[in-house]
C-alpha positions, 0 to 999 in steps of 0.5 A: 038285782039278778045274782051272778052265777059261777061258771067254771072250766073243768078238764077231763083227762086220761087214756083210751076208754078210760071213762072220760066222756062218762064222768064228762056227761055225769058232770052236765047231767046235773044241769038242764040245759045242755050244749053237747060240741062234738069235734068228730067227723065220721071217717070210716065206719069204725069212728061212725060206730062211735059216733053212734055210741056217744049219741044214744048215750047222751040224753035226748034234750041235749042240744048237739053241735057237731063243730070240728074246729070253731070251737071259739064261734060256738062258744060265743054263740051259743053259751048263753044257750045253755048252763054247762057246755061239754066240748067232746073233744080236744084230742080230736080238735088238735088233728083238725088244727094241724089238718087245716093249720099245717105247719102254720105254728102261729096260726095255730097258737092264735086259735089256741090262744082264742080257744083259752080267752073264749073258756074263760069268757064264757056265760056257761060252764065248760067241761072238755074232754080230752087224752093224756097222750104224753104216757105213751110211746113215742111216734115213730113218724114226725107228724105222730110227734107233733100231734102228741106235742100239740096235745100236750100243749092244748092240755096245758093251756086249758088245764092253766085256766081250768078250774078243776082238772080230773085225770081218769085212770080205770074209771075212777076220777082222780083231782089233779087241780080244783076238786071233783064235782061227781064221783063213780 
């Protein structure tokens, strides 16, 4: 009989460049075959740069999957490809929901919900990156307050399922639930 092996779900929090994608790569760098989602899409050269950046990054073996809001479709295709999937990230995921969703509350809740049911059936384990965004000011304009919300949201309800959650302040990893995997 083949043994069963443990996937898990880690979330990796924090502010701007606070080395979340680092800790989130030093976690898969461990495996030896990788699925790298990339929520992004390069919509002025800024973003394109850091684009770039995260790309040579990463090791070259990494299979990338460039998928700004399937997350769901990716994740029952493609997890039995791989040992760990890193989900880079849901920041990025939350602005394309409210993009095509609008002000579809219902419709948006259903992916979110899909998303959850999806980490926790997945054949692989799953690292997702994401911004604590509740620290900051608030928005000055509606759309900013919602985005922050919906956030926050999205991070509650991965961090709920989660097996471990790390929050990244200055670099350093700090166990918010379950335990830390590496440490820098």
């Amino acid at each position: 009989m083949q043994e069963m092996r443990h996937s898990s779900i880690t979330l990796v929090l924090g502010g701007v460049r606070s080395g979340k994608s680092r800790y989130a790569q030093q976690l898969a760098e461990r495996e030896s075959h990788v699925i790298f989602v990339a929520t992004a899409k390069a919509s002025d050269d800024e973003m394109h740069h850091k684009i770039e950046r995260h790309r040579r990054e990463r090791p070259a073996e990494w299979l990338t999957v460039e998928e700004p809001l399937e997350l769901v479709q990716v994740l029952e295709q493609r997890a039995r490809d791989c040992d760990v999937m890193v989900v880079d990230c849901l920041t990025v995921f939350a602005a394309n929901l409210l993009e095509t969703e609008g002000d579809d509350q219902d419709a948006i809740e259903r992916r979110v919900g899909a998303l959850c049911v999806a980490l926790q059936s997945a054949s692989c384990s799953v690292v997702l990156v994401s911004n604590e965004v509740g620290s900051g000011v608030v928005p000055a304009y509606p759309l900013g307050r919602r985005y922050r919300d919906l956030l926050g949201e999205i991070n509650q309800s991965v961090a709920r399922i989660a097996d471990d959650v790390v929050l990244m302040v200055a670099g350093l990893p700090l166990a918010l639930k379950g335990h830390l995997e590496v440490t820098l």
